[in-house]
TORKOL-130775 format. One line per field, with one value per residue: residue number from 1; residue in three letters; x, y, z of N, C-alpha, C in turn. Coordinates in steps of 0.05 Angstrom, whole numbers, plus 32768, in hexadecimal, padded with zeros to 4 digits. Atoms other than C-alpha are relative to their C-alpha. Layout:
REM residues N
i [NUM | ...]
aa [Ala | ...]
n.X [X | ...]
n.Y [Y | ...]
n.Z [Z | ...]
ca.X [X | ...]
ca.Y [Y | ...]
ca.Z [Z | ...]
c.X [X | ...]
c.Y [Y | ...]
c.Z [Z | ...]
***
This chain:
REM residues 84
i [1 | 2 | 3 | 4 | 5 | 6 | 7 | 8 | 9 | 10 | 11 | 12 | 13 | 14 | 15 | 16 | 17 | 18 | 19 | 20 | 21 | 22 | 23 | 24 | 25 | 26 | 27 | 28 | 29 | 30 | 31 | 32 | 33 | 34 | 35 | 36 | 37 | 38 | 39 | 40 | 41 | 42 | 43 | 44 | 45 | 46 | 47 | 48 | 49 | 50 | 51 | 52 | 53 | 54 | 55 | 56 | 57 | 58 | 59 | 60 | 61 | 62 | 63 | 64 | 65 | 66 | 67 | 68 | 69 | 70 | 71 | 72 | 73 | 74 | 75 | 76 | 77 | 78 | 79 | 80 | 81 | 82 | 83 | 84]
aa [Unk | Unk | Unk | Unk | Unk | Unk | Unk | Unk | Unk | Unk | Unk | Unk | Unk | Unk | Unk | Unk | Unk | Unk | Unk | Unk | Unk | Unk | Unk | Unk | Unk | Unk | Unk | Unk | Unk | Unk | Unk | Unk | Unk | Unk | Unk | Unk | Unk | Unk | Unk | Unk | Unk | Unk | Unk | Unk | Unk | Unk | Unk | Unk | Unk | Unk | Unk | Unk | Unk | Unk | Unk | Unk | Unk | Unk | Unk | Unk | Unk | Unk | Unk | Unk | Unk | Unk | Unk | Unk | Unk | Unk | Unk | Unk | Unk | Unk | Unk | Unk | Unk | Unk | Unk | Unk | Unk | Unk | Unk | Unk]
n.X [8005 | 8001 | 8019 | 7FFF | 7FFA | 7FF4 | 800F | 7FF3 | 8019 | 801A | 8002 | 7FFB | 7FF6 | 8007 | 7FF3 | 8010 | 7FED | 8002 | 8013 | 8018 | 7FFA | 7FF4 | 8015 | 801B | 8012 | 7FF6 | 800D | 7FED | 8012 | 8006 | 800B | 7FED | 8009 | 7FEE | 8001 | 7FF0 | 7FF5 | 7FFA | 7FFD | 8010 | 800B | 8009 | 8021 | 7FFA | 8010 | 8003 | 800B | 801D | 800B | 7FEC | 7FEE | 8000 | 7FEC | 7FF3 | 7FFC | 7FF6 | 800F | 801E | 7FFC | 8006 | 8001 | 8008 | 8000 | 7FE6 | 800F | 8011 | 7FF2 | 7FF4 | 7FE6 | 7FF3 | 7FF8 | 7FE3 | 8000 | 7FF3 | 7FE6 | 8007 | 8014 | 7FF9 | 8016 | 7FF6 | 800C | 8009 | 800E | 8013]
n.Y [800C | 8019 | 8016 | 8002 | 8025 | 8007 | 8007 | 8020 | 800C | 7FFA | 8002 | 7FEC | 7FFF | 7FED | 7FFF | 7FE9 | 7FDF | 7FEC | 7FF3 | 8013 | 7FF0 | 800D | 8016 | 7FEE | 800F | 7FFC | 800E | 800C | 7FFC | 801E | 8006 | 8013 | 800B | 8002 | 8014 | 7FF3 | 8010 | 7FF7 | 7FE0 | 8002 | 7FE5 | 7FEB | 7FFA | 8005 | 7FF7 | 7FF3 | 7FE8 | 8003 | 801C | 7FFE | 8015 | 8015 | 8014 | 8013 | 801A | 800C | 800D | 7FF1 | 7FFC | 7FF2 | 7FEC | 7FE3 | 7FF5 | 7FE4 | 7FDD | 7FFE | 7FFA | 8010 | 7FF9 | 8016 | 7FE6 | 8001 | 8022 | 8008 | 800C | 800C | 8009 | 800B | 800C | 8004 | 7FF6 | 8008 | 7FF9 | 800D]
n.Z [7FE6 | 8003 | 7FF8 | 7FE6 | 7FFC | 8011 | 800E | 8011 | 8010 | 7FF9 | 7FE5 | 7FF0 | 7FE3 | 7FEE | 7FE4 | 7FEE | 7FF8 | 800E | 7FF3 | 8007 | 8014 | 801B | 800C | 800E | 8017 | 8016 | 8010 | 8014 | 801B | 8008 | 7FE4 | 7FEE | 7FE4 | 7FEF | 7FE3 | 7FE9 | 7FFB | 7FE6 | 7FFA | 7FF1 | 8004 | 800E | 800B | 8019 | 800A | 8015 | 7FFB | 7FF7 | 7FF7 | 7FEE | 8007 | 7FF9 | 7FF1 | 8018 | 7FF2 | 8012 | 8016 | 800D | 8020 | 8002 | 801F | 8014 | 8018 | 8004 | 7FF0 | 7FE7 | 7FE5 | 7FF0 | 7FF3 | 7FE7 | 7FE5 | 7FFC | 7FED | 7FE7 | 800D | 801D | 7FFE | 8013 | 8011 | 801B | 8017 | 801F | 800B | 8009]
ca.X [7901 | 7922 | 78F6 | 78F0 | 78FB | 7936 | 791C | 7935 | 790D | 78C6 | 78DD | 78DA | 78F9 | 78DB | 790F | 78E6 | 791E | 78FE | 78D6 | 7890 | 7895 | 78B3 | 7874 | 7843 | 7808 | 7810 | 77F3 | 780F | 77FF | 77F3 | 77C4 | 77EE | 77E8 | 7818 | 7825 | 7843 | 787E | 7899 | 7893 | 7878 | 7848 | 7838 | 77F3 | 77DB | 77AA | 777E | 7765 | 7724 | 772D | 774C | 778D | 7799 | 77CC | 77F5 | 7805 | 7835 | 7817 | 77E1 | 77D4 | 77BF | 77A0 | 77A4 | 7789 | 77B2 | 77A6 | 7788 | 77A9 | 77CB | 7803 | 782B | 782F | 7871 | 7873 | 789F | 78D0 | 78DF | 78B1 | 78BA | 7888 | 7884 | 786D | 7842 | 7828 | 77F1]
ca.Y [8DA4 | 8D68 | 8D2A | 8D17 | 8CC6 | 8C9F | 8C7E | 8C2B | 8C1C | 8C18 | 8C1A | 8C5C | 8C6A | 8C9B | 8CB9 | 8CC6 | 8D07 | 8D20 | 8D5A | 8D54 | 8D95 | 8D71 | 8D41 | 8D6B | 8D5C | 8D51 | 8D2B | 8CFD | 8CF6 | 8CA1 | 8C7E | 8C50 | 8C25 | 8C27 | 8BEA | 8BFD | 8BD0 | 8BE9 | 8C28 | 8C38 | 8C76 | 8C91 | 8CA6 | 8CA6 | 8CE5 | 8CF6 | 8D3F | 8D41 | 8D06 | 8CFA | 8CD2 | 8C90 | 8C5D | 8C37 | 8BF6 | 8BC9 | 8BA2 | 8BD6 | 8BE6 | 8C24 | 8C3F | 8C86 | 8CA4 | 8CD2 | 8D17 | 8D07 | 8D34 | 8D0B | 8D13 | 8CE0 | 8CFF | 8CEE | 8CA0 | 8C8E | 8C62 | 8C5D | 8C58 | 8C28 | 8C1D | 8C01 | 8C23 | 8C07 | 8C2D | 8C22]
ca.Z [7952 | 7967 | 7977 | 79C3 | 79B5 | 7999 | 7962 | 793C | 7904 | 791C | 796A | 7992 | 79D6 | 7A00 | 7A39 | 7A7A | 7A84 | 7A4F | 7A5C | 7A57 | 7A31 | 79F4 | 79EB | 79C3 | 79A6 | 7966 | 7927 | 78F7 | 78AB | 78AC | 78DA | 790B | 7944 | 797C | 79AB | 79EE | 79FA | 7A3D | 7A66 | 7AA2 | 7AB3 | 7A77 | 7A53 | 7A15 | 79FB | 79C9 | 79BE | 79DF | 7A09 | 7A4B | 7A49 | 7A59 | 7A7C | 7A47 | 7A62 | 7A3D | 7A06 | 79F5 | 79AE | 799D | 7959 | 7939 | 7909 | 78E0 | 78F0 | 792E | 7966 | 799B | 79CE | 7A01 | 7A50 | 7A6B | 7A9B | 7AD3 | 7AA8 | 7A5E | 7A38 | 79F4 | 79B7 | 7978 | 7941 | 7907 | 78D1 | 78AE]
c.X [800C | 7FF1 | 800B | 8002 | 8023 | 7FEF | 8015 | 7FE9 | 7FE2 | 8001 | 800C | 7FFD | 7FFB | 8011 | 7FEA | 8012 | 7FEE | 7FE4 | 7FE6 | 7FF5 | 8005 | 7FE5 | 7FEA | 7FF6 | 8006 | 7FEF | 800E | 7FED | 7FFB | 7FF3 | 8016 | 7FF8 | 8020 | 8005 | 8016 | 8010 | 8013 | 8000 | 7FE7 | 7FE7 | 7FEF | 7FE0 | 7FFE | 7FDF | 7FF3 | 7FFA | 7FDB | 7FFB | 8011 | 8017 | 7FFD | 800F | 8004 | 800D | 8013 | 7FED | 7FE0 | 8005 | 7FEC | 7FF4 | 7FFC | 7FFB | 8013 | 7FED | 7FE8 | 8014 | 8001 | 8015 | 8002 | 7FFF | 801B | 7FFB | 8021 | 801C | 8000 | 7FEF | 8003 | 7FF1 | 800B | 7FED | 7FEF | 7FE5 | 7FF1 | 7FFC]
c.Y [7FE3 | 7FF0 | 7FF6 | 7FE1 | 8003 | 7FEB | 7FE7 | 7FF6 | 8010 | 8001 | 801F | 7FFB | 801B | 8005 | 8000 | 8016 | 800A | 8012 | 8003 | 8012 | 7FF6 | 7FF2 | 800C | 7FF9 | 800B | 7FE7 | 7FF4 | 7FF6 | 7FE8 | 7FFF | 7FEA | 7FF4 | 7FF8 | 7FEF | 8007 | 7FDE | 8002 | 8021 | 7FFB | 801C | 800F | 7FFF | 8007 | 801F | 800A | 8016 | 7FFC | 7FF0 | 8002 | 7FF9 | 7FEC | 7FF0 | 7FEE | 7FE8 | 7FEC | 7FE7 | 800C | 8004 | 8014 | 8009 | 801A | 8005 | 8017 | 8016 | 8008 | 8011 | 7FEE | 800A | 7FE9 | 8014 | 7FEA | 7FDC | 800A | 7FF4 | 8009 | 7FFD | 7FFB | 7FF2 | 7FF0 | 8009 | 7FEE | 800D | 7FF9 | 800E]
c.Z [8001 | 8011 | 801B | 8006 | 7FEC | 7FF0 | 7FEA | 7FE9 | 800C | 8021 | 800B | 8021 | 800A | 801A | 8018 | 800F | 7FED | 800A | 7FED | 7FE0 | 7FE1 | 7FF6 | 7FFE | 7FF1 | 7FE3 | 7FE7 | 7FEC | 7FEB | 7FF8 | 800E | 8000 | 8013 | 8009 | 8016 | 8011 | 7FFB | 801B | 8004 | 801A | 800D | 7FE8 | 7FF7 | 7FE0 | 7FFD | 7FE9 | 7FFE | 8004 | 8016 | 8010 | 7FFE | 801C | 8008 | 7FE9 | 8015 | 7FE0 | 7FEE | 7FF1 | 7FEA | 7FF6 | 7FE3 | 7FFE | 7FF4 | 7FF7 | 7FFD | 801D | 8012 | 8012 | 800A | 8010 | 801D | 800F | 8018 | 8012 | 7FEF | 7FE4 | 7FF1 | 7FD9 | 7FF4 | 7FEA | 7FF0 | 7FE0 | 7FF1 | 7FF0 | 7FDE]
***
């Protein structure tokens, strides 16, 4: 499968063409926190839990192996990654 961002280092780019299809929950094997750094629209969910409106400068933590997915925004939508 290929991955539904381009990806610099620790900075992923989210198209909003991409379809929403592509952005499946999914779990990752570190915990992380994700600060929004532009984008407009999108949401942020955990499994169980509604999703939420990402706003630039939010900062997100995961646990690893938590289920999570992105839902698709209006613009772009451009994080930065730091693992923990």
């Amino acid at each position: 499968m290929v991955n539904p961002y381009i990806e610099d280092k620790d900075i992923r780019i989210f198209s909003c063409q991409t379809e929403q299809s592509e952005l499946v929950w999914h779990r990752d094997k570190k915990d992380r926190s994700v600060v929004i750094l532009e984008g407009e629209g999108w949401m942020f969910q955990r499994d169980n839990e509604l999703p939420m409106i990402l706003s630039e400068g939010d900062e997100i933590g995961i646990s690893s192996f938590e289920y999570h997915r992105i839902i698709k925004g209006k613009t772009d939508l451009k994080i930065k990654i730091k693992e923990q």
